[in-house]
Structure formats: structure tokens, C-alpha cells
matplotlib code that plots the C-alpha trace (Angstrom):
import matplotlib.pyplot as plt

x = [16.4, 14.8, 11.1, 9.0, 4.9, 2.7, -0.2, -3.0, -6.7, -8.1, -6.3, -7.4, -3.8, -1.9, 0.9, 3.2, 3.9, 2.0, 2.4, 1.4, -0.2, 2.1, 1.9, -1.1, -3.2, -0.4, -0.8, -4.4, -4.7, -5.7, -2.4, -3.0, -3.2, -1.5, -1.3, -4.3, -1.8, 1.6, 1.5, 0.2, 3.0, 5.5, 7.6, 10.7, 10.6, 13.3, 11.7, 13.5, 14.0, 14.0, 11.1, 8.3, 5.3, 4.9, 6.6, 8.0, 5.3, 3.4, 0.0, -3.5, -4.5, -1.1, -1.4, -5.5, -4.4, -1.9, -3.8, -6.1, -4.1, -1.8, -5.3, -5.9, -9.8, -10.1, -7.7, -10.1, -12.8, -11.0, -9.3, -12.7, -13.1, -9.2, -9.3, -12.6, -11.7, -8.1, -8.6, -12.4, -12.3, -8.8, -8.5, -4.4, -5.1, -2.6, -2.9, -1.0, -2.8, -6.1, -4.5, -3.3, -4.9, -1.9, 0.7, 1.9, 0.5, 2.9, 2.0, 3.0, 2.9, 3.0, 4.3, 5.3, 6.9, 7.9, 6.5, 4.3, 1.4, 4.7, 6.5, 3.3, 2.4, 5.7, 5.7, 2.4, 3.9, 3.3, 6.1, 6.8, 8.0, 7.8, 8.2, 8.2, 9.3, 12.9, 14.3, 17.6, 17.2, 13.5, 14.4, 17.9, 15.5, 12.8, 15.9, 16.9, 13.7, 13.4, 16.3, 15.5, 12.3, 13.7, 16.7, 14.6, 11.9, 14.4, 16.2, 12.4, 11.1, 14.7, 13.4, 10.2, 11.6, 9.2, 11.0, 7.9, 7.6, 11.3, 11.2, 9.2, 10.8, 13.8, 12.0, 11.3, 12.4, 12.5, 12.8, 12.0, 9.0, 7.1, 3.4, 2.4, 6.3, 7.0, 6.4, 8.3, 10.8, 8.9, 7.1, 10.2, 12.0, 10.4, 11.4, 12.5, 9.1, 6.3, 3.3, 1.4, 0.6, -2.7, -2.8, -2.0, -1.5, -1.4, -2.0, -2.6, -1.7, -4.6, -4.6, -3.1, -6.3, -3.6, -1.8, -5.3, -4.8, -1.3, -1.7, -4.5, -3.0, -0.3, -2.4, -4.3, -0.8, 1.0, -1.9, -3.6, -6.5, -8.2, -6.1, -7.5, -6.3, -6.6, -6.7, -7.0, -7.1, -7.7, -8.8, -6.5, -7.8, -5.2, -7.7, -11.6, -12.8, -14.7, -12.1, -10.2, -13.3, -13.0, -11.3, -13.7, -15.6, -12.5, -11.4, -14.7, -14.0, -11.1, -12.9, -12.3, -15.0, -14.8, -15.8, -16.3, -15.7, -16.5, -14.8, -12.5, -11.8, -8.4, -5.0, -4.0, -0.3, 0.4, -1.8, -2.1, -4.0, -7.7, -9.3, -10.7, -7.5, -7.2, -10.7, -10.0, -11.8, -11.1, -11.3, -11.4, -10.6, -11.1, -11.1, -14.8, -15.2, -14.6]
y = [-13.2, -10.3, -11.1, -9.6, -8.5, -7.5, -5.5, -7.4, -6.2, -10.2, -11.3, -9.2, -11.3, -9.9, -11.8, -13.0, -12.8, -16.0, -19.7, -21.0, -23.8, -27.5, -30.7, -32.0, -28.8, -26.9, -29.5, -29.2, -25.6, -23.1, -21.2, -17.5, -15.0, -12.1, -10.1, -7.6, -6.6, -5.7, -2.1, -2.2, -1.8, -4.0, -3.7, -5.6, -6.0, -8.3, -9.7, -9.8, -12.9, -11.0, -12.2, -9.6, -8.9, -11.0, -8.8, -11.7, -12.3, -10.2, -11.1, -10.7, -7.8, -5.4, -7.2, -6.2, -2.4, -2.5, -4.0, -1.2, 1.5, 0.0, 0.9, 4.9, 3.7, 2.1, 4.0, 7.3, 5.0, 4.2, 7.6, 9.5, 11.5, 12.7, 13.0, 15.5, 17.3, 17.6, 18.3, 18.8, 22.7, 23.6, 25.1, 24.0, 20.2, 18.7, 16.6, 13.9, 14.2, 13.4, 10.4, 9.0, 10.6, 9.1, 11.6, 14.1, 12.7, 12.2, 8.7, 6.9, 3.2, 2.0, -1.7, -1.9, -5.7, -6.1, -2.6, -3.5, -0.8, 1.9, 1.1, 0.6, 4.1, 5.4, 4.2, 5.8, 8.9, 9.5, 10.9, 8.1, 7.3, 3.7, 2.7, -0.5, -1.5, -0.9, -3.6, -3.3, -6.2, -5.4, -1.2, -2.6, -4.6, -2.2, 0.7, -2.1, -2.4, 1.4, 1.7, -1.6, 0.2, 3.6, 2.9, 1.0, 3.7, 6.1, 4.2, 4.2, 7.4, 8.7, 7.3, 8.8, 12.3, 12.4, 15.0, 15.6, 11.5, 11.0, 13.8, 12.0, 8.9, 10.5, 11.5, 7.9, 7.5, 4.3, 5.0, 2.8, 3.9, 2.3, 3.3, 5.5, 7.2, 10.8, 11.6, 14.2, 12.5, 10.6, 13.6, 15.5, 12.8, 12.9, 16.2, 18.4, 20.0, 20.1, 18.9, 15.4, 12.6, 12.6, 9.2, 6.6, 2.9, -0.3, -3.5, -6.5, -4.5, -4.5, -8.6, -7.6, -5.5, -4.7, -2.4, -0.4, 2.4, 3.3, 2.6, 5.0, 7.8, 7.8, 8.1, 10.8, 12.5, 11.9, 12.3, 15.4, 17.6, 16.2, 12.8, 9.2, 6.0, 2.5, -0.5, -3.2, -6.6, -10.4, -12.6, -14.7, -16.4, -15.5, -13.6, -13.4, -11.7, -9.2, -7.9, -7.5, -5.3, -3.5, -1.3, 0.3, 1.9, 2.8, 5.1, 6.8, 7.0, 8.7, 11.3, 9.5, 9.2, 5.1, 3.4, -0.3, -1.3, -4.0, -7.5, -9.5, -13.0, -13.1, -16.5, -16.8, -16.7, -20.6, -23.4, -24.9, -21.4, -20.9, -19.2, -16.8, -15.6, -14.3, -12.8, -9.1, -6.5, -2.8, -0.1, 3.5, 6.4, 10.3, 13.3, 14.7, 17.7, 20.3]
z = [-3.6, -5.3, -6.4, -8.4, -8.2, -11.1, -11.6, -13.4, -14.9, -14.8, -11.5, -8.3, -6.9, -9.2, -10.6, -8.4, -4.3, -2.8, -3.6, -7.0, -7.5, -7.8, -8.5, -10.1, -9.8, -11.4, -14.7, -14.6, -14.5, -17.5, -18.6, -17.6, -20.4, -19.2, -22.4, -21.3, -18.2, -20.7, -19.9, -15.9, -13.2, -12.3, -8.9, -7.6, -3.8, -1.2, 1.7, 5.0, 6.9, 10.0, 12.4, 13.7, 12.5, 9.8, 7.2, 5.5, 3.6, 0.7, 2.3, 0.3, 1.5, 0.2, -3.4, -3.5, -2.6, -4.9, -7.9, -7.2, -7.1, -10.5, -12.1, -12.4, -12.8, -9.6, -7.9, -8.5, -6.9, -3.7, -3.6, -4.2, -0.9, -1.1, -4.8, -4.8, -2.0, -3.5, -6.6, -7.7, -6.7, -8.4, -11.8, -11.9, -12.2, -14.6, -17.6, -15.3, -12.6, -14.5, -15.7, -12.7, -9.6, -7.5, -9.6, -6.9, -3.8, -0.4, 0.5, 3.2, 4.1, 7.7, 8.2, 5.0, 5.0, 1.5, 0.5, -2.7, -2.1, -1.4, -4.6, -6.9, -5.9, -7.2, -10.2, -10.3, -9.7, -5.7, -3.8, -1.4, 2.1, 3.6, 7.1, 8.9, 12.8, 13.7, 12.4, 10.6, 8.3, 7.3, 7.1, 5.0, 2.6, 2.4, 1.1, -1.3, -2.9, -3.0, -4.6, -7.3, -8.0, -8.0, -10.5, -13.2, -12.9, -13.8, -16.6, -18.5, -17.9, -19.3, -22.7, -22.3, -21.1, -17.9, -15.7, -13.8, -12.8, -12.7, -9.9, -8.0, -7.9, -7.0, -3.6, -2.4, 1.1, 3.9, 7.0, 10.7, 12.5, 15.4, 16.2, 18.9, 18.6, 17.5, 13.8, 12.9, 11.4, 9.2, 8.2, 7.4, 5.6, 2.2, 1.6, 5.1, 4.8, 7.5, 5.3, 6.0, 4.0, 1.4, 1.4, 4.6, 4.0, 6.7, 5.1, 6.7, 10.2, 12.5, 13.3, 16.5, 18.4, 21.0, 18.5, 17.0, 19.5, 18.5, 14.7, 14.5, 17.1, 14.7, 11.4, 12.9, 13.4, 9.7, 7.7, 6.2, 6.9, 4.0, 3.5, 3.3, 5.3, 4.2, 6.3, 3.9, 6.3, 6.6, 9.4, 10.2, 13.6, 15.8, 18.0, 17.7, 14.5, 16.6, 18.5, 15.1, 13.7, 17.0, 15.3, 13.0, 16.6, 18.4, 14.7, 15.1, 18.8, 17.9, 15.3, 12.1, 9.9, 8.3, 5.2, 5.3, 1.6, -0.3, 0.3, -2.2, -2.2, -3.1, -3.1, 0.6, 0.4, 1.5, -0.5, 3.2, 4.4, 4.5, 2.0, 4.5, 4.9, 1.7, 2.0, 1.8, 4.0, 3.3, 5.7, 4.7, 6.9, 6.8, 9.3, 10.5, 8.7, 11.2]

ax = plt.figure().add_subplot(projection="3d")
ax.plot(x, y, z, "-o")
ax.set_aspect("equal")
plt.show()
């Protein structure tokens, strides 16, 4: 029942989280040397069985984010806008902070499913909230995996004496949230303070063009002046591709400034899936400087 995802420098997949290969294929195939990815992150996470959305599955596009941000490297890369506006003009960045630029950032996933992208950020030292639709079964699953990831976080940065990391992890939070609602209490629930996100995350959530409108009314309302949002997102032929990347002129509509990234091909998460489903798009979103 409880899975487990790994971070990987070789595999954008990562290990773990979609079907491996059987049968035949599986005989034929080149074992996988994983011994370059010993020290990248590993998260446990327990999917819910409960139907809606689709969060029953750890689909491409959350396992590409969270490859990305398991490396600090890449993680700059995507981050750059945040991270130089963050941190570029201070003279109190920490030693921790230059190693990982995710240490200390409030992060917050939207639609998390099974959560990978909210609990590889904690154990890279963000201070994390992760929300999904209010569903009791996905919000009980999603505090179970908080918890999982939270308790063997703690147990290994005891033997490192990481106070400053071991705080953070502490602060995880799970909470139900449905777009176009009232924020407040997710923005209070990390810590009872007032201050927004730095970092916004929705993978695999705008296959449904219906929903853009209240998806990004509510980013524009959790995250920060200077914050980043990422829509990583696949096509998965349930409606027209164009009305999917609709979404990238309704944002600027809305006074976001967007970043089309690069595409991945990554392992759709059934062998019987195309592989454009597991092609990767990235969108990522700022505020217009005022």
C-alpha cells in the first residue's frame, strides 16, 4: 500500500511510480544502474482509491518536476526568476540555501494526488503545504504520506544534527482546497502567518480547460509578489490540445507573465498509454513587474 518514488540523475522518470516494463520486454531490458542516484531523494507516498480527478495516479508530469527539483542544479535553473529576485540582492543568504535553493521556501502544491513534487521539496528543505479537492480519502492519504515522509526525515537528519532542516519538516501541512474558494486557510495553515507561497505547483491539472480560470484565480491569490508557478502538463486527448494550451493566453490575460519551457519525453504511467502522454510540457508563471 505505501509506494515508494526516487529521484534519479540518468532517468528523467525517476525510479518508480508508473508501470515497469513485463513479460518479454522486462527479460530483454538492460538492468538499470542506479548507483549514480545513492544519495538523491527518496519519498514514500499512498495513493487514494478515491475517484476525482485522477489523483490516483503519479502521472509524468509530477515525477519530471520532482526529478528536477531532487537536483539543487536544475532546480536553480527552473527556479531562476524566484531564486534571483529572492535571493540575488541579499547579503544574509545561507550556506544551505546556496546548496539547495529550495531550503526555506513556503511551497505549495495544488491537486497534489499522491503528493511527490510536495514531499521531494521537503526533504529538500521547503516548508510545505499540500492540498488536493475535498475528498476525505485523498486529504486522509495525502496526511499519511506527510507524516511517512515527515517521520523518516526526522529520524536521519537526527544523526546529522540538522536543526535548521529538521525545522522545516516539522512544518509540513495537508490540507483540502478547491480552486476558485477562499484561501486564507491554506495560507495560514503552514504556520498561522499571512505570508504567500514562493513557489506554486499543479501538475498534471490543466487537462480540464474548464477548470484554467479558477486554478489560476487562485494562484494569483496564494502566491507571492515575487513567487513562481509551475504547470507542468501532458496531453492526454480528452479535449483538443488547443483548448488545453488555452491556458497559456488566458494567464497573461490575467497579468501573469509565462514561460513555455522545454519538453521531456518521459514513461506514460500505463504500458497501454501513448507515449504523448508522457511527453512533458512545462509552464512557468510570474507576476508583471509592477
Amino acid at each position: 500500500r505505501v509506494s515508494e518514488w526516487k529521484s534519479s540523475l540518468v532517468n528523467p522518470d525517476g525510479i518508480g511510480g508508473y508501470d515497469d516494463l513485463t513479460g518479454t520486454e522486462a527479460e530483454t531490458a538492460p538492468e538499470k544502474d542506479d548507483s549514480a542516484d545513492a544519495a538523491l531523494v527518496k519519498v514514500k507516498y499512498v495513493l487514494s482509491e478515491a475517484s476525482g480527478g485522477h489523483g490516483e495516479t503519479i502521472w509524468a508530469a509530477a515525477r519530471h518536476v520532482s526529478n528536477l527539483f531532487a537536483d539543487a542544479d536544475k532546480c536553480r535553473m527552473l527556479l531562476q526568476p524566484c531564486f534571483t529576485s529572492q535571493y540575488a540582492e541579499s547579503k544574509k543568504v545561507t550556506t544551505a540555501e546556496r546548496n539547495h535553493p529550495l531550503i526555506g521556501m513556503r511551497f505549495l502544491e495544488l491537486g497534489g494526488g499522491g503528493g511527490i513534487p510536495s514531499w521531494t521539496a521537503m526533504r529538500c528543505g521547503a516548508k510545505v503545504v499540500c492540498t488536493d479537492q475535498s475528498i476525505p480519502e485523498r486529504i486522509r492519504c495525502l496526511a499519511e504520506s506527510a507524516e511517512r515522509n515527515r517521520c523518516d526525515m526526522i529520524e536521519k537528519l537526527s544523526l546529522k544534527d540538522d536543526a535548521m532542516l529538521a525545522s522545516h519538516a516539522e512544518v509540513v501541512r495537508v490540507c483540502p482546497y478547491d480552486w476558485g474558494k477562499p484561501v486564507e486557510e491554506v495560507i495560514c495553515v503552514l504556520d498561522g502567518t499571512k505570508a504567500k507561497f514562493d513557489i506554486v505547483v499543479a501538475a498534471d491539472c490543466i487537462y480540464m480547460p474548464d477548470f484554467h480560470a479558477a486554478l489560476l484565480d487562485s494562484i494569483s491569490l496564494v502566491m507571492s509578489e515575487r513567487g513562481i508557478a509551475l504547470l507542468p502538463f501532458a496531453l492526454h486527448g480528452n479535449t483538443k490540445d488547443d483548448e488545453v494550451w488555452g491556458i497559456v493566453d488566458l494567464a497573461k490575460e490575467k497579468g501573469f507573465n509565462m514561460d513555455v519551457l522545454k519538453a521531456h519525453q518521459l514513461t506514460p504511467q500505463c504500458n497501454t498509454m501513448d507515449a504523448k502522454r508522457g511527453l512533458v510540457h512545462n509552464l512557468r508563471l510570474t507576476f508583471n513587474p509592477k
